[in-house]
PDB file of N, CA, C and O in Angstrom:
ATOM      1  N   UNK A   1     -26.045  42.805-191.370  1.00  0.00           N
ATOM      2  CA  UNK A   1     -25.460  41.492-191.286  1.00  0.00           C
ATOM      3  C   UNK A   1     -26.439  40.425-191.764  1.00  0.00           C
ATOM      4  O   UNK A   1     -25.989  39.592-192.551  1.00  0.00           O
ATOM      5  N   UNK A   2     -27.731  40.337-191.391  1.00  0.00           N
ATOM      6  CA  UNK A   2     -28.705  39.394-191.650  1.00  0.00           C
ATOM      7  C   UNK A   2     -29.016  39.750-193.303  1.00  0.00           C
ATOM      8  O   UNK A   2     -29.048  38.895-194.188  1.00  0.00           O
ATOM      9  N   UNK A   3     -29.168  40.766-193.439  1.00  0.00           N
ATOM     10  CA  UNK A   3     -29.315  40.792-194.760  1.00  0.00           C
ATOM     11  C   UNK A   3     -28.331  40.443-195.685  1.00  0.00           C
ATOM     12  O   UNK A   3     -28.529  39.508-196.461  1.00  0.00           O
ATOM     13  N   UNK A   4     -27.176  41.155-195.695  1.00  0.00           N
ATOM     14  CA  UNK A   4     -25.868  40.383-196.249  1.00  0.00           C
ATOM     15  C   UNK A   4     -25.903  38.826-196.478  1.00  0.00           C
ATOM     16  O   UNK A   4     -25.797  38.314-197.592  1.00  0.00           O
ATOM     17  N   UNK A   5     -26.076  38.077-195.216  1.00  0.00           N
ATOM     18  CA  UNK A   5     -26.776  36.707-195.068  1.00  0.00           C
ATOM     19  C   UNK A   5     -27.502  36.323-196.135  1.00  0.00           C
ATOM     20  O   UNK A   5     -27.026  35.837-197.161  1.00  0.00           O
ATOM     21  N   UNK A   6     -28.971  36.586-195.861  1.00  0.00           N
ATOM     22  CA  UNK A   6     -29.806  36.469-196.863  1.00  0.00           C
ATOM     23  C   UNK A   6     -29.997  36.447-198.159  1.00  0.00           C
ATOM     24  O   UNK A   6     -30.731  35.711-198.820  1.00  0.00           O
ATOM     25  N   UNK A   7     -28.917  37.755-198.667  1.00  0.00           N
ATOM     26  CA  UNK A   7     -28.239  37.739-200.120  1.00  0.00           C
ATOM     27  C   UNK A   7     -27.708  37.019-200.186  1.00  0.00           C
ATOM     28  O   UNK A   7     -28.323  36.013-200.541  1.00  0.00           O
ATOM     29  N   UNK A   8     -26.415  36.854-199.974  1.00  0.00           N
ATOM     30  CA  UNK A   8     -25.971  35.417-200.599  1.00  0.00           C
ATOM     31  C   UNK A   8     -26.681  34.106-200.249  1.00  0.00           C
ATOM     32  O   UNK A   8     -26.182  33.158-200.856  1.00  0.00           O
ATOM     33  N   UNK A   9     -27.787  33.749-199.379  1.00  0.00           N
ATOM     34  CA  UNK A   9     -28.312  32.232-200.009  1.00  0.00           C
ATOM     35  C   UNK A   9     -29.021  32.377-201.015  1.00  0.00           C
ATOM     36  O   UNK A   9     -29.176  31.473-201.836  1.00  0.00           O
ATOM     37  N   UNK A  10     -29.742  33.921-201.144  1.00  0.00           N
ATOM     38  CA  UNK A  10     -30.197  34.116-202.682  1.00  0.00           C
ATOM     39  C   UNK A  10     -29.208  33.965-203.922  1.00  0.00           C
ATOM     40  O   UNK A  10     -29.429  33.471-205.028  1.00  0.00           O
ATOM     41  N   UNK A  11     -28.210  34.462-203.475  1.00  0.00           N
ATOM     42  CA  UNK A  11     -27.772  34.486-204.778  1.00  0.00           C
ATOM     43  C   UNK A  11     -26.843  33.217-204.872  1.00  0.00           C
ATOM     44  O   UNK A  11     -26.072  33.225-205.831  1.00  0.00           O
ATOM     45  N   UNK A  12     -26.781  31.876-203.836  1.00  0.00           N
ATOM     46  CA  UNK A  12     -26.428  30.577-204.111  1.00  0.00           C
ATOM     47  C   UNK A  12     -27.534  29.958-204.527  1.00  0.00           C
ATOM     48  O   UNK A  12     -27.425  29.098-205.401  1.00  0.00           O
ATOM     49  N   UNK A  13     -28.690  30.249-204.027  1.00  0.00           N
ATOM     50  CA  UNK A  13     -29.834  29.580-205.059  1.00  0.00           C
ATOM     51  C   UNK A  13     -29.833  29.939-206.367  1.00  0.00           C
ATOM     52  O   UNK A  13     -29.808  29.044-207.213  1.00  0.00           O
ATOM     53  N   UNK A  14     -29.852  30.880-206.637  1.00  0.00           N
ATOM     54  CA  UNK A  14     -29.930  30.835-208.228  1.00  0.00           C
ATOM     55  C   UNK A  14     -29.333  30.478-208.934  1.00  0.00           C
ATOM     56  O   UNK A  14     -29.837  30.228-210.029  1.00  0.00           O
ATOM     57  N   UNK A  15     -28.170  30.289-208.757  1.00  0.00           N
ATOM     58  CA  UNK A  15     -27.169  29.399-209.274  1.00  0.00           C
ATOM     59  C   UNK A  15     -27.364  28.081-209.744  1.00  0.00           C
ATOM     60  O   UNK A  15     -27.203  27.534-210.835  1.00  0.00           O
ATOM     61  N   UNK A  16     -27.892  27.588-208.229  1.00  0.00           N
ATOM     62  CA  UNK A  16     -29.089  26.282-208.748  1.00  0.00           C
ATOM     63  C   UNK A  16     -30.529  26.413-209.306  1.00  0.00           C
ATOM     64  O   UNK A  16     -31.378  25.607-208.924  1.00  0.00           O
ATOM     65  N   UNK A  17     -30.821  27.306-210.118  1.00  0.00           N
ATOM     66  CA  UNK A  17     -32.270  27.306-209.960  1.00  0.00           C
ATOM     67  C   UNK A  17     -33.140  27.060-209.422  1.00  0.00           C
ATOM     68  O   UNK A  17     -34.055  26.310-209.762  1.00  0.00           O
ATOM     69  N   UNK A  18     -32.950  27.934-208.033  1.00  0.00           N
ATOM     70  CA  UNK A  18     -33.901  28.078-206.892  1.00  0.00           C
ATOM     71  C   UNK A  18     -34.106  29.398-206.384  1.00  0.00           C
ATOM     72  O   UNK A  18     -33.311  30.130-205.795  1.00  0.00           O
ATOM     73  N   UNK A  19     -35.482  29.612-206.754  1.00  0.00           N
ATOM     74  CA  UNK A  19     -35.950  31.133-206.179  1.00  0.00           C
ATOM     75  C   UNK A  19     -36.659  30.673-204.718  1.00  0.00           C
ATOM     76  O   UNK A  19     -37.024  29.567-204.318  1.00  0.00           O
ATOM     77  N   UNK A  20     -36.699  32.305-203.961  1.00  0.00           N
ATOM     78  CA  UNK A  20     -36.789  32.789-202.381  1.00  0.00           C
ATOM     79  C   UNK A  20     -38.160  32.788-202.925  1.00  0.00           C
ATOM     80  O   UNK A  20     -38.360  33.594-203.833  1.00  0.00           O
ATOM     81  N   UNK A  21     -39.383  31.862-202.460  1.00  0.00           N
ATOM     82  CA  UNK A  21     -40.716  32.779-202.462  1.00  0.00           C
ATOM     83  C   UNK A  21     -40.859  33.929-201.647  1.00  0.00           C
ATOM     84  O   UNK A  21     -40.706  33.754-200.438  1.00  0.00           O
ATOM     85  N   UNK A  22     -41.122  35.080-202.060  1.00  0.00           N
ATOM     86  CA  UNK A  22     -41.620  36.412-201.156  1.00  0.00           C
ATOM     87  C   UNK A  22     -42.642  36.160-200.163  1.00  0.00           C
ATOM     88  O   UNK A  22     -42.624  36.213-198.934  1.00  0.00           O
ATOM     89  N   UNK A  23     -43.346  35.934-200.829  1.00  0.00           N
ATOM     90  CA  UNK A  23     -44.546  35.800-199.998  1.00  0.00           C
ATOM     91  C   UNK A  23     -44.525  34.932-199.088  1.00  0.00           C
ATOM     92  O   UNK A  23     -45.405  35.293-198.307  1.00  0.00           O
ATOM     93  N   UNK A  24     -44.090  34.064-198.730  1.00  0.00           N
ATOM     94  CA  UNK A  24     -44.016  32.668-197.596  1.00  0.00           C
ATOM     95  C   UNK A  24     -42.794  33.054-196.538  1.00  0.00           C
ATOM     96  O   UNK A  24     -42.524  32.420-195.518  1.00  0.00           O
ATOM     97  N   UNK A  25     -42.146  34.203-197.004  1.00  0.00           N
ATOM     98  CA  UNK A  25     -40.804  34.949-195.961  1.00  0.00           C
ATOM     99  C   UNK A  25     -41.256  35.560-195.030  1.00  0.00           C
ATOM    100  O   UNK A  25     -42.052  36.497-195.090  1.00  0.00           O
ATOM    101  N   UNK A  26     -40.641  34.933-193.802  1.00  0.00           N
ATOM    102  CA  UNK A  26     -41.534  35.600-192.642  1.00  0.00           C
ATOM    103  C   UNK A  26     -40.500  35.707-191.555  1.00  0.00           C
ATOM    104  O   UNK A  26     -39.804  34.709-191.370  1.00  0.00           O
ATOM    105  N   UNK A  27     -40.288  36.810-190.781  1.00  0.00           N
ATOM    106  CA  UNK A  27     -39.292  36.936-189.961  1.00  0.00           C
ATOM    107  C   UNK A  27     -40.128  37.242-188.435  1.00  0.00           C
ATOM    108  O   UNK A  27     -41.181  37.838-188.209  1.00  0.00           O
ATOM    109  N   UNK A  28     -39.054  36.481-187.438  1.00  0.00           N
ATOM    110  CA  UNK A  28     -39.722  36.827-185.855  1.00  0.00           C
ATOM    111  C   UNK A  28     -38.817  37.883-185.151  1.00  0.00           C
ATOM    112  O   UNK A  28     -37.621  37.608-185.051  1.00  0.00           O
ATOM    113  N   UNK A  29     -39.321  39.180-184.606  1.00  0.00           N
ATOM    114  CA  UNK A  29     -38.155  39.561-183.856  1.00  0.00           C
ATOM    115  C   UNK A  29     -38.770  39.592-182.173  1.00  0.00           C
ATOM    116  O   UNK A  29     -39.846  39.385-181.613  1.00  0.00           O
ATOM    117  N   UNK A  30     -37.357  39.985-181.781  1.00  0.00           N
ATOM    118  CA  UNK A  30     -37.508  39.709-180.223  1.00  0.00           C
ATOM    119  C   UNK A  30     -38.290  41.139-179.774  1.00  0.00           C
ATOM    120  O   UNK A  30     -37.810  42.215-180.129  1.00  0.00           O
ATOM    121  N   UNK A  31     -39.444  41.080-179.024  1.00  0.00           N
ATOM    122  CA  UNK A  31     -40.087  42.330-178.614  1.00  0.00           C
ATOM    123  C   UNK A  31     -39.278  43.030-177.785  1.00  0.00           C
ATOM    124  O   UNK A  31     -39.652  44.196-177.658  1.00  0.00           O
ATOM    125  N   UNK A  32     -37.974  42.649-176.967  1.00  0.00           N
ATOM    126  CA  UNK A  32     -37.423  43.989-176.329  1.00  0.00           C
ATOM    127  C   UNK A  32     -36.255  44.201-177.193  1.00  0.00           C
ATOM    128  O   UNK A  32     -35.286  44.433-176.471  1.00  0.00           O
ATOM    129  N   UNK A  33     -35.941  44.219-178.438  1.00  0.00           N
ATOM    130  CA  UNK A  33     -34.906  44.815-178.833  1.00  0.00           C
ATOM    131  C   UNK A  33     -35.522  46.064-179.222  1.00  0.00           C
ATOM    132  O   UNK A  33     -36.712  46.259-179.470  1.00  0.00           O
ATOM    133  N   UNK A  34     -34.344  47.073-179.247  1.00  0.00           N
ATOM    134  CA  UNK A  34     -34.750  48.587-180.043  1.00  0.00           C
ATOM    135  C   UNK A  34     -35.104  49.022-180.544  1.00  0.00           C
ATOM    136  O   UNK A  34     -35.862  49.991-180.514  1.00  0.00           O
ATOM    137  N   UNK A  35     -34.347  48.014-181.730  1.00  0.00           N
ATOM    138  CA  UNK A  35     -35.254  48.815-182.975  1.00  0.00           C
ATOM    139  C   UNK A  35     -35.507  47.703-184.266  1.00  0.00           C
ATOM    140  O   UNK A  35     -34.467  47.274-184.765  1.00  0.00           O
ATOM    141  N   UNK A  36     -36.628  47.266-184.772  1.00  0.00           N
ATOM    142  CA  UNK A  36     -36.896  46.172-185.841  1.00  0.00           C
ATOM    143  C   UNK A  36     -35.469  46.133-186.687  1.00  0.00           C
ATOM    144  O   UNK A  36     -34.468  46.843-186.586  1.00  0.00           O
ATOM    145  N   UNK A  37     -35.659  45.444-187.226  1.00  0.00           N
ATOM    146  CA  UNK A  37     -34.953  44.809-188.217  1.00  0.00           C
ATOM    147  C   UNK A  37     -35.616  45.056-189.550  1.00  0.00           C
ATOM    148  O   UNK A  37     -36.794  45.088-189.907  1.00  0.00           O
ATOM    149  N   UNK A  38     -34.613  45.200-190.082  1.00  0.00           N
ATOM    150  CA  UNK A  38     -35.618  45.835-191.418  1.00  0.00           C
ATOM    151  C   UNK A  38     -34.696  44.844-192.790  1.00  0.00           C
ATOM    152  O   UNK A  38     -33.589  45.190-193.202  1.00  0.00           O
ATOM    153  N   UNK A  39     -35.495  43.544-193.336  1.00  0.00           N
ATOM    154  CA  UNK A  39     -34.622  42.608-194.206  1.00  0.00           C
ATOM    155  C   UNK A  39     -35.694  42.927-195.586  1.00  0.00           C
ATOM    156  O   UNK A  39     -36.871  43.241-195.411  1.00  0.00           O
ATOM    157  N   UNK A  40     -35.246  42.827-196.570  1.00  0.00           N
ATOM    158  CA  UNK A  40     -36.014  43.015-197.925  1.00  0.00           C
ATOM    159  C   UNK A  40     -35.488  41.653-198.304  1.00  0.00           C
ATOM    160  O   UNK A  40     -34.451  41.090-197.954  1.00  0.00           O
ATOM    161  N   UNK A  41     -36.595  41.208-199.219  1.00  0.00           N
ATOM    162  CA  UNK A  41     -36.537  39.990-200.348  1.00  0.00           C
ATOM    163  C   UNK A  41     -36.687  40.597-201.621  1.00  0.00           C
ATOM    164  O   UNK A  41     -37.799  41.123-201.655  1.00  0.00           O
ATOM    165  N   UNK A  42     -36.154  40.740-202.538  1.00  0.00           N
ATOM    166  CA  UNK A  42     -36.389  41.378-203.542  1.00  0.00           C
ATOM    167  C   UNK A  42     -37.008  43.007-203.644  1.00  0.00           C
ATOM    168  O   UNK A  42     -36.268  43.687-202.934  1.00  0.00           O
ATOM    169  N   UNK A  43     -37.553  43.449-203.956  1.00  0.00           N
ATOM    170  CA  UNK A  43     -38.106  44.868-203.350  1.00  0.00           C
ATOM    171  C   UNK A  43     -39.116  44.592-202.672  1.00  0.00           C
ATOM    172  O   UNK A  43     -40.062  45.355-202.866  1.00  0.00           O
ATOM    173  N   UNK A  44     -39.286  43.732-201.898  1.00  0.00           N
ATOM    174  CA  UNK A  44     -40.434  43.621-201.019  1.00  0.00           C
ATOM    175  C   UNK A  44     -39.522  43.374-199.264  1.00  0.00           C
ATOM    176  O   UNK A  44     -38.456  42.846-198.948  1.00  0.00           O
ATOM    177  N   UNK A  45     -40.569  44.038-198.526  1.00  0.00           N
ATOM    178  CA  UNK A  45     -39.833  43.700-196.817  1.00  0.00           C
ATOM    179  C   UNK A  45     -40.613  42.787-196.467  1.00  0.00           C
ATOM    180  O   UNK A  45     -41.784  42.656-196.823  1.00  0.00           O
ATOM    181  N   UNK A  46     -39.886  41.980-195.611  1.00  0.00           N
ATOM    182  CA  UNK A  46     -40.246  40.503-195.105  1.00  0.00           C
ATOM    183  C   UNK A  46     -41.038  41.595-193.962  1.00  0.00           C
ATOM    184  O   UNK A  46     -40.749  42.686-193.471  1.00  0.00           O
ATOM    185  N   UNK A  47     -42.606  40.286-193.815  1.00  0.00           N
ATOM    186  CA  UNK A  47     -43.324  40.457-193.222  1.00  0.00           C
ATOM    187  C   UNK A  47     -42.755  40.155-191.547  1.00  0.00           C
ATOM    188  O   UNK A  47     -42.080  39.145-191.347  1.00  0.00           O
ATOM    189  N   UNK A  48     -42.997  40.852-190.697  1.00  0.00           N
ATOM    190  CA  UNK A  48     -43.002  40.163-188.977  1.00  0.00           C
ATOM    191  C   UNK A  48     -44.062  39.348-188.987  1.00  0.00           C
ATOM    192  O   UNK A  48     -44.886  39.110-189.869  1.00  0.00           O
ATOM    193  N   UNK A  49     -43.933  38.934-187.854  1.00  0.00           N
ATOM    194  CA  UNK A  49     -44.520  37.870-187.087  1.00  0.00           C
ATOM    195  C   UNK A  49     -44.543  37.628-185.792  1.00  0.00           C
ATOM    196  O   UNK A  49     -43.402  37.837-185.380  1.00  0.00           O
ATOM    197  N   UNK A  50     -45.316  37.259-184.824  1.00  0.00           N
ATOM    198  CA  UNK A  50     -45.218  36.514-183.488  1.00  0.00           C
ATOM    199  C   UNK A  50     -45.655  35.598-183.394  1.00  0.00           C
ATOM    200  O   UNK A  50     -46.251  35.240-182.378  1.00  0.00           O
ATOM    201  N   UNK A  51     -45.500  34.870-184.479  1.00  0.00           N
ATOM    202  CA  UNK A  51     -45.464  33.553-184.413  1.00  0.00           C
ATOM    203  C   UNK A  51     -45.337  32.539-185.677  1.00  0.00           C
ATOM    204  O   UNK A  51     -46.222  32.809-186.488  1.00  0.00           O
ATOM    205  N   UNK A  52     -44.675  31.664-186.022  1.00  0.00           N
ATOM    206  CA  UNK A  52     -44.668  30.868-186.847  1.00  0.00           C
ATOM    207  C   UNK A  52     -44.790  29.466-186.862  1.00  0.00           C
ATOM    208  O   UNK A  52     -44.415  29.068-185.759  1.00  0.00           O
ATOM    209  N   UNK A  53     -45.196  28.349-187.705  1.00  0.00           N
ATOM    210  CA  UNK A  53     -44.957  26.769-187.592  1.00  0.00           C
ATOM    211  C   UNK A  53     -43.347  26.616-188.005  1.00  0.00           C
ATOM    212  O   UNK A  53     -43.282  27.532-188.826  1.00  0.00           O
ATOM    213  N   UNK A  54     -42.443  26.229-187.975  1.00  0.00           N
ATOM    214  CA  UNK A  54     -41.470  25.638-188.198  1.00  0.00           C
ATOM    215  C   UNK A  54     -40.750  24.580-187.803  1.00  0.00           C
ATOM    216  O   UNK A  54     -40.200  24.371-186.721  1.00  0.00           O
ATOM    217  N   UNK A  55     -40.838  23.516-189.400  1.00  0.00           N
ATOM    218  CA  UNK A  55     -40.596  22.090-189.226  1.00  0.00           C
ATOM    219  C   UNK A  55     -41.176  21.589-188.503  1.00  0.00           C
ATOM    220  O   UNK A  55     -40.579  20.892-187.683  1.00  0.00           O
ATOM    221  N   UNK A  56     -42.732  21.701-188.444  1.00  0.00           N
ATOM    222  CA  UNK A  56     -43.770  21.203-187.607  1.00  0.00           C
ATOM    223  C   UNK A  56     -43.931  21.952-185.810  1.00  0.00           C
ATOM    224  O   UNK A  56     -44.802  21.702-184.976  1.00  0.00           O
ATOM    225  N   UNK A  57     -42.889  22.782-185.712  1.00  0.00           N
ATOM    226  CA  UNK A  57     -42.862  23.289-184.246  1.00  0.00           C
ATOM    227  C   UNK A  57     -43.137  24.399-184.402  1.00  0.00           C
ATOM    228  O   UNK A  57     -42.722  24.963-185.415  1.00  0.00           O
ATOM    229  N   UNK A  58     -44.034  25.189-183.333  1.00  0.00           N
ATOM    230  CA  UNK A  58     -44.626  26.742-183.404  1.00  0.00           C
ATOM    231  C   UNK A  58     -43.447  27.724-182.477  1.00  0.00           C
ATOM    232  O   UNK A  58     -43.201  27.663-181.272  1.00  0.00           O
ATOM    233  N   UNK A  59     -42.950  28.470-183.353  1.00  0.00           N
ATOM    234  CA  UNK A  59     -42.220  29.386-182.650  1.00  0.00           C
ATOM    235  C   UNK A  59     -42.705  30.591-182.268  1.00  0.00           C
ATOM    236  O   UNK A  59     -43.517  31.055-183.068  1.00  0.00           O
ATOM    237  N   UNK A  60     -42.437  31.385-181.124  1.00  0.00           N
ATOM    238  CA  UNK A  60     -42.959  32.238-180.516  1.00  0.00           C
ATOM    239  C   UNK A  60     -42.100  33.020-180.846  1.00  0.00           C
ATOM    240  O   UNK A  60     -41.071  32.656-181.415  1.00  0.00           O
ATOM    241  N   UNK A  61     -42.421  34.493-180.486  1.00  0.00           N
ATOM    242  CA  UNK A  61     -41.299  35.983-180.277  1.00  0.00           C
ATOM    243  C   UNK A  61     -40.951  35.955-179.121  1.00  0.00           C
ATOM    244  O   UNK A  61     -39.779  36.268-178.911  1.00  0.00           O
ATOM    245  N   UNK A  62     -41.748  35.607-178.036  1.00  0.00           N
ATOM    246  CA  UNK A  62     -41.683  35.321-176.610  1.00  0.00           C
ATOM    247  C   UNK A  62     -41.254  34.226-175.851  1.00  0.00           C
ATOM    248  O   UNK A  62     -41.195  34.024-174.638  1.00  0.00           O
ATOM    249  N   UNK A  63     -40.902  33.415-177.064  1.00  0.00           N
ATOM    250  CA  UNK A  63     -39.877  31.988-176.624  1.00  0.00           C
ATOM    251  C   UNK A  63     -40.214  30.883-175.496  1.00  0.00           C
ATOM    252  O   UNK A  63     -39.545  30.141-174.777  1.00  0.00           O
ATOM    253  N   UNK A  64     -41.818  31.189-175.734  1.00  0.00           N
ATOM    254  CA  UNK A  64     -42.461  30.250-174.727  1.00  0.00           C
ATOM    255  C   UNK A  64     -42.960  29.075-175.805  1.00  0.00           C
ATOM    256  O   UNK A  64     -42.836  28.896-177.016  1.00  0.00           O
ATOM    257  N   UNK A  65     -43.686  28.273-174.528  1.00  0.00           N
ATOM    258  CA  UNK A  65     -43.803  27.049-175.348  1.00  0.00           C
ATOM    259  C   UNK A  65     -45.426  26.820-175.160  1.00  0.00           C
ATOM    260  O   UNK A  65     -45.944  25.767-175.531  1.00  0.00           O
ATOM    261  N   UNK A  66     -46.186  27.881-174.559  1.00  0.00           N
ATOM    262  CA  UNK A  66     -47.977  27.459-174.313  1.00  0.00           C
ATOM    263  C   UNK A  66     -48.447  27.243-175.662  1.00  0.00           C
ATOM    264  O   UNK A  66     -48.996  26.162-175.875  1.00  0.00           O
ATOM    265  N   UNK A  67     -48.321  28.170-176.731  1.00  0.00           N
ATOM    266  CA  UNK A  67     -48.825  28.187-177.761  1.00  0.00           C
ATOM    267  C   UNK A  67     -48.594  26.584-178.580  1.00  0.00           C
ATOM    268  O   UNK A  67     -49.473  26.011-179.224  1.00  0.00           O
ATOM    269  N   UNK A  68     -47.065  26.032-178.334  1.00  0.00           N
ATOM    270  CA  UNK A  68     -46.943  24.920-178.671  1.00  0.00           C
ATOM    271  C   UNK A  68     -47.889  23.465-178.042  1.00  0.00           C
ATOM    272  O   UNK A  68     -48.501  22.493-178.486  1.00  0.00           O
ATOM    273  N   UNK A  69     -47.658  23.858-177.221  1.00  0.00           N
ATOM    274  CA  UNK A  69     -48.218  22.747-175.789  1.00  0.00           C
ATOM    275  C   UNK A  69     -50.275  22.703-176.022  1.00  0.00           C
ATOM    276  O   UNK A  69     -50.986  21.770-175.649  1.00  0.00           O
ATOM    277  N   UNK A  70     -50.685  23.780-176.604  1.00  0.00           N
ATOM    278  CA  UNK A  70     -52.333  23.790-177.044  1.00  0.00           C
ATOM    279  C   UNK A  70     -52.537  23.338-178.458  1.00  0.00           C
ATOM    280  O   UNK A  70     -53.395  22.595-178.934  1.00  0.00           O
ATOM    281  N   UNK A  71     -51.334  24.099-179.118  1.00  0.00           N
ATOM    282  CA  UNK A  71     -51.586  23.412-180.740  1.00  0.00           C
ATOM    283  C   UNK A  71     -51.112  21.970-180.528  1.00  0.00           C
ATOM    284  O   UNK A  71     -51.368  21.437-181.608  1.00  0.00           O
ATOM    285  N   UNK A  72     -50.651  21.199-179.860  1.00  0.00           N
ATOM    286  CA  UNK A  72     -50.374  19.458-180.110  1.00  0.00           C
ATOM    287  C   UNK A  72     -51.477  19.190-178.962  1.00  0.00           C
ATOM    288  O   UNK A  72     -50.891  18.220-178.482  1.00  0.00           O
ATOM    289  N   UNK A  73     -52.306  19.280-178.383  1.00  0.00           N
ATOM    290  CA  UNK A  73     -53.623  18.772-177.487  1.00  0.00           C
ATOM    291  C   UNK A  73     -54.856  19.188-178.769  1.00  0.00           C
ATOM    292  O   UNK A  73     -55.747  18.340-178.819  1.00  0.00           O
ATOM    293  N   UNK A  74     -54.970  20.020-179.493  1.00  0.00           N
ATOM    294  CA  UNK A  74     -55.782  20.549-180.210  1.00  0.00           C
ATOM    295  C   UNK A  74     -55.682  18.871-181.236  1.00  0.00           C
ATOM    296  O   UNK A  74     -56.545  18.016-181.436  1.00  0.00           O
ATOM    297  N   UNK A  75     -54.309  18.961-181.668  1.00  0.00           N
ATOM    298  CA  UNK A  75     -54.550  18.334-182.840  1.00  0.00           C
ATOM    299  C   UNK A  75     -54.451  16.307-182.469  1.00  0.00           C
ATOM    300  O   UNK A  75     -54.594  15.357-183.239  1.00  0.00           O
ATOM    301  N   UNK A  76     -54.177  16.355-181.096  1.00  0.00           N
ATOM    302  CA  UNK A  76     -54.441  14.984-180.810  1.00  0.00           C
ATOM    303  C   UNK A  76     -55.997  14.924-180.605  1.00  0.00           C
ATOM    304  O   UNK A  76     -56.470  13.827-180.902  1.00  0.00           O
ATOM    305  N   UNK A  77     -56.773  15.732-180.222  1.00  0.00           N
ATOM    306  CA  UNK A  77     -58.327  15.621-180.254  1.00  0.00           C
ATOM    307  C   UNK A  77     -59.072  15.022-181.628  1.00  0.00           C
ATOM    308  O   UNK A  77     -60.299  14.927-181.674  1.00  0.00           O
TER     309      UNK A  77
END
């Protein structure tokens, strides 16, 4: 399903001449599901993660907010 997804905003970008960078594709999954998720970008598989910045906010796998709450005290210093 997610991948299905994924294809077609690829293939509505190109339409506009807009490519998926590979390398900057980064997926979070939830640590108690079963079994990963397995999404490809071109012949390459999107990297995991436990953690990302997005739109300036740090997202967790663990859906907490400490990691957020130290990176904005860090950067008001």
């Amino acid at each position: 399903m997610l991948q299905g997804t994924k294809d077609e905003r690829t293939e509505t970008g190109r339409c506009y001449g807009v490519e998926m960078n590979v390398e900057r594709t980064k997926k979070i999954t939830i640590p108690t599901q079963p079994s990963p998720i397995q999404i490809t970008t071109g012949c390459k598989q999107t990297e995991n993660v436990q953690y990302l910045k997005y739109f300036g906010s740090l997202m967790t796998n663990d859906a907490r907010c400490t990691h957020e709450i130290k990176s904005r005290v860090v950067m008001t210093k």
